[in-house]
C-alpha positions as CSV (number, residue, x, y, z in Angstrom):
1,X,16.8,22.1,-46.0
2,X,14.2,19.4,-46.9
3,X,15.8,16.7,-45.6
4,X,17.0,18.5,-42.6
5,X,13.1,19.7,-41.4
6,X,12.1,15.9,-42.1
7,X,14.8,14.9,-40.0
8,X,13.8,17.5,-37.2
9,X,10.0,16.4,-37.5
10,X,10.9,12.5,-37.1
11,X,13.0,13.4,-33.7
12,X,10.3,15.2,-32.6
13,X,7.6,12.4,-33.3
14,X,10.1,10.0,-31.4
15,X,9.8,12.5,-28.9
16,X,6.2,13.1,-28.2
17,X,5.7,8.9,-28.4
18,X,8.3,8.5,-25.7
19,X,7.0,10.7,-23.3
20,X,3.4,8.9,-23.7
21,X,4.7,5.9,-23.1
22,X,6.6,7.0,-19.7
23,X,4.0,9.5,-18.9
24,X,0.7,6.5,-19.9
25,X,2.0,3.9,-17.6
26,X,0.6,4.6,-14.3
27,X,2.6,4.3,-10.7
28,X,4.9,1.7,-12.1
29,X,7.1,3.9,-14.7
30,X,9.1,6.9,-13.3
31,X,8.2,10.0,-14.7
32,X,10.2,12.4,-16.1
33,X,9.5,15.7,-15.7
34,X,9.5,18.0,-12.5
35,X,5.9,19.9,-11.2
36,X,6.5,22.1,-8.3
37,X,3.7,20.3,-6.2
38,X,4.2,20.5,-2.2
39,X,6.8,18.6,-0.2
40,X,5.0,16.6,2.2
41,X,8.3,14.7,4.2
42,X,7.4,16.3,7.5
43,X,3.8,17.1,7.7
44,X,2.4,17.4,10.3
45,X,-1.2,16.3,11.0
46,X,-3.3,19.4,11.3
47,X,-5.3,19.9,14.5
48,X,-8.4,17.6,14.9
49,X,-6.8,14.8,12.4
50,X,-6.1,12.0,14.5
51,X,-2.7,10.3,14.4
52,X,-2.5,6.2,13.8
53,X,-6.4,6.1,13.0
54,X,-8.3,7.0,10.3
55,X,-11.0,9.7,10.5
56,X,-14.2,8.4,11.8
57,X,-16.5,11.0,11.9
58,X,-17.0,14.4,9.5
59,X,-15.1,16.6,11.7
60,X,-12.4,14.8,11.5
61,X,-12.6,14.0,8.0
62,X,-12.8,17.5,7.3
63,X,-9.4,18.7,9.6
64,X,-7.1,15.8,7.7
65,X,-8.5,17.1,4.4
66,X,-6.9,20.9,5.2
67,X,-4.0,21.7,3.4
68,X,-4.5,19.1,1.2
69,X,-4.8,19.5,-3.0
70,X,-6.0,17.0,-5.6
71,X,-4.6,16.7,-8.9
72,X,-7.4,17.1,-11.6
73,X,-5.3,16.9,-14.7
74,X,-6.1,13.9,-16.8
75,X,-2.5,12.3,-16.9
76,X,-1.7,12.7,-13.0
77,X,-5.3,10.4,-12.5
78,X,-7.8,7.7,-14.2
79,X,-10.9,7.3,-14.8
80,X,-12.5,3.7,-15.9
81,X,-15.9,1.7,-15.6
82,X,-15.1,-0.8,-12.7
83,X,-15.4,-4.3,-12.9
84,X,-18.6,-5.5,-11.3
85,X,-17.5,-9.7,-9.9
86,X,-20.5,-11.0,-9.0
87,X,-22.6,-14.5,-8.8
88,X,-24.9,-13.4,-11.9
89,X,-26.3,-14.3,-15.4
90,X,-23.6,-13.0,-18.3
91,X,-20.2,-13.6,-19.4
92,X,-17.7,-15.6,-17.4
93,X,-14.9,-14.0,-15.7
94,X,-11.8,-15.2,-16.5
95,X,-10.7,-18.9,-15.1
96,X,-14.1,-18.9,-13.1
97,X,-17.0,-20.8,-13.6
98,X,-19.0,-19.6,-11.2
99,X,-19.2,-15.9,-11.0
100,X,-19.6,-13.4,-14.0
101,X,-17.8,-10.4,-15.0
102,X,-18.8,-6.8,-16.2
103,X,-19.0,-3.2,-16.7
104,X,-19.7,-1.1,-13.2
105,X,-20.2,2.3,-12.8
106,X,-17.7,4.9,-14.5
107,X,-15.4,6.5,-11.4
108,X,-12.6,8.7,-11.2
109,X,-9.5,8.6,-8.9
110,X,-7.2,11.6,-8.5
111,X,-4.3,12.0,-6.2
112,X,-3.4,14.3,-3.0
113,X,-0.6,16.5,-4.7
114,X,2.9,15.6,-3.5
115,X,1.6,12.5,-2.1
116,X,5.1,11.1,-4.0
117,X,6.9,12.9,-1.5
118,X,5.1,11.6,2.0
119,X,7.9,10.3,4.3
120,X,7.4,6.6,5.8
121,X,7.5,8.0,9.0
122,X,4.5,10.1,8.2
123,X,3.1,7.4,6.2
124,X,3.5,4.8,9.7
125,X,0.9,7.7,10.9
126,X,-1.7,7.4,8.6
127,X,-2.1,9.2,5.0
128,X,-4.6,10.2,2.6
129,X,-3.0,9.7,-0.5
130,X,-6.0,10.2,-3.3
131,X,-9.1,10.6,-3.8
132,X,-12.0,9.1,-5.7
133,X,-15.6,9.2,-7.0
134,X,-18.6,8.3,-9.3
135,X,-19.5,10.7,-12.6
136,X,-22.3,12.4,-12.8
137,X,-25.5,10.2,-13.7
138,X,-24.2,6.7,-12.1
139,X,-26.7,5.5,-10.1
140,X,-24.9,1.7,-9.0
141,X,-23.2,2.0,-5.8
142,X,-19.4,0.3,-5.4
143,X,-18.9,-1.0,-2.1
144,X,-16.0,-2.2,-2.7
145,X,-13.9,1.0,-2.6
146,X,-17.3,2.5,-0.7
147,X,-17.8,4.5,-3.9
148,X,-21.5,5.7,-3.7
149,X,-23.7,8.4,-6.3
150,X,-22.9,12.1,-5.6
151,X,-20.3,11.7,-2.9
152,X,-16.5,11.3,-2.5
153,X,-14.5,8.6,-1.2
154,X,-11.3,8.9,0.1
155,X,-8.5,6.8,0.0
156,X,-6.6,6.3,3.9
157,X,-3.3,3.9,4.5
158,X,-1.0,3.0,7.1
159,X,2.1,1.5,5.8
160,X,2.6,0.2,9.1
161,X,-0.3,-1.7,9.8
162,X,-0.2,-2.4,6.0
163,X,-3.8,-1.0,5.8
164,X,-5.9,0.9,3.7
165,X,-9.3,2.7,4.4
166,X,-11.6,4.0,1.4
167,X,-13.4,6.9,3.9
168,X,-16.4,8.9,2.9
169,X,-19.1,10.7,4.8
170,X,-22.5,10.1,5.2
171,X,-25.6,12.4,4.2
172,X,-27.2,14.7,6.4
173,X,-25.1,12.8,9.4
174,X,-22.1,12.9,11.4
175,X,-20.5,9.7,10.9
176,X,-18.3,7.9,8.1
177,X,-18.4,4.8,6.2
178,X,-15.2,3.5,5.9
179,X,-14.1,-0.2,3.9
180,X,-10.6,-1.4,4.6
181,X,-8.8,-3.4,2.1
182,X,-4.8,-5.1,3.0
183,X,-2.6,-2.5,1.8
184,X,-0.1,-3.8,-0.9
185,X,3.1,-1.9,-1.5
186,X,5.7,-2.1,-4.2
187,X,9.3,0.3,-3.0
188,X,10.7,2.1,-5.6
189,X,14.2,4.2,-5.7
190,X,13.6,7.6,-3.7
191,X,13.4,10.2,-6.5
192,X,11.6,7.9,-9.0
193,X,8.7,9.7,-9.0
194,X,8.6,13.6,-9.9
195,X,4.8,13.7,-8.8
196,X,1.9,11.7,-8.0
197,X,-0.2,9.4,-9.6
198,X,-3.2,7.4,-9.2
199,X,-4.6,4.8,-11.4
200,X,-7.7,2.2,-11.5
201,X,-5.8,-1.5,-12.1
202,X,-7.8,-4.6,-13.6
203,X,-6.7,-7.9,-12.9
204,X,-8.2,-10.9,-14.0
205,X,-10.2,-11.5,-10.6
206,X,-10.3,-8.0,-8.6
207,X,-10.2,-4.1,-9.1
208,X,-7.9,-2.4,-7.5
209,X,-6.7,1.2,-6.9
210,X,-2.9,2.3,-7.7
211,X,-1.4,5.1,-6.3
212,X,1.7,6.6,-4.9
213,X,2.6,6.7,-1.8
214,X,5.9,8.0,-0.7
215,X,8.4,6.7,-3.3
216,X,6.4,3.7,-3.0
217,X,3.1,2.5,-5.0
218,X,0.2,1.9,-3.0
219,X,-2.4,-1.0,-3.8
């Protein structure tokens, strides 16, 4: 019996380390377990969200938000201190001589439920596929994903136009702020994803944002 109940507690182990090594990996690993999350394939644009164009003002902002949920569990998002690349005194970034690296402010990005399951032909309209924003107490602005204290970004692409938008709105106004990025996109396998993701990615000269769009990943 001994033997059998160690035997039982080492399959188990194996277990529980496999599924945090699929689950811990980000956009880039399939996942492999099923949450009932919404099917986006056909969505339609809800009334006052315009169609090939991000939002530009609050109102509209507000009408492509409807219908939409984030996904606030820890393993589904990320949450990191961004790089800060800039011209000043301190450590070196890597390969570069000229410009130092460090610790930014501490943000979190989380991303629209079911966003795995956006058709391209949806996607060729125009998206919002996550969401992000500074913790409570940052006071350094990010501009480069238009991150600012107390507010939330969110994140806009167009597969066709291979563009992104990082849209927020702008106090006691009408009006958005929006910074566009290129969009980068990596296909994967229709099905390989069993729900969204979103994730923070450091490489050795950028920050960049992760997240799924469609059956493909989104940078």
């Amino acid at each position: 019996m001994a033997s059998t109940l160690s035997g039982r507690n080492v399959g188990l182990r194996t277990l529980f380390w496999s599924l945090v090594v699929v689950l811990g990996t980000g956009c880039t690993t399939k996942v492999i377990y099923s949450v009932p999350y919404p099917n986006f394939q056909t969505m339609a644009l809800p009334p006052g969200c315009p169609v090939n164009s991000r939002p530009t003002d609050t109102s509209q902002l507000r009408a492509c938000l409807t219908g939409l949920e984030f996904d606030t569990t820890e393993i589904a998002g990320d949450e990191q201190r961004l790089m800060i690349r800039d011209a000043g005194a301190g450590p070196r970034c890597h390969g570069d001589l000229f410009h130092a690296c460090r610790y930014g402010p501490l943000a979190k990005i989380e991303p629209v439920k079911g966003a795995h399951t956006y058709a391209d032909s949806v996607l060729e309209q125009g998206r919002i596929i996550a969401r992000m924003f500074l913790r409570a107490g940052e006071t350094e602005e990010y501009p480069k994903f238009g991150l600012v204290p107390g507010d939330t970004t969110y994140w806009w692409v167009q597969i066709g136009k291979d563009s992104s938008y990082f849209v927020h709105s702008v106090a006691q106004s009408d009006t958005v702020t929006a910074v566009g990025r290129p969009l980068e996109r990596n296909p994967h396998e229709e099905g390989s994803f069993q729900q969204a993701l979103a994730r923070w990615v450091w490489v050795e000269d950028d920050e960049k944002a992760n997240g799924n769009c469609g059956s493909s990943c989104c940078k």
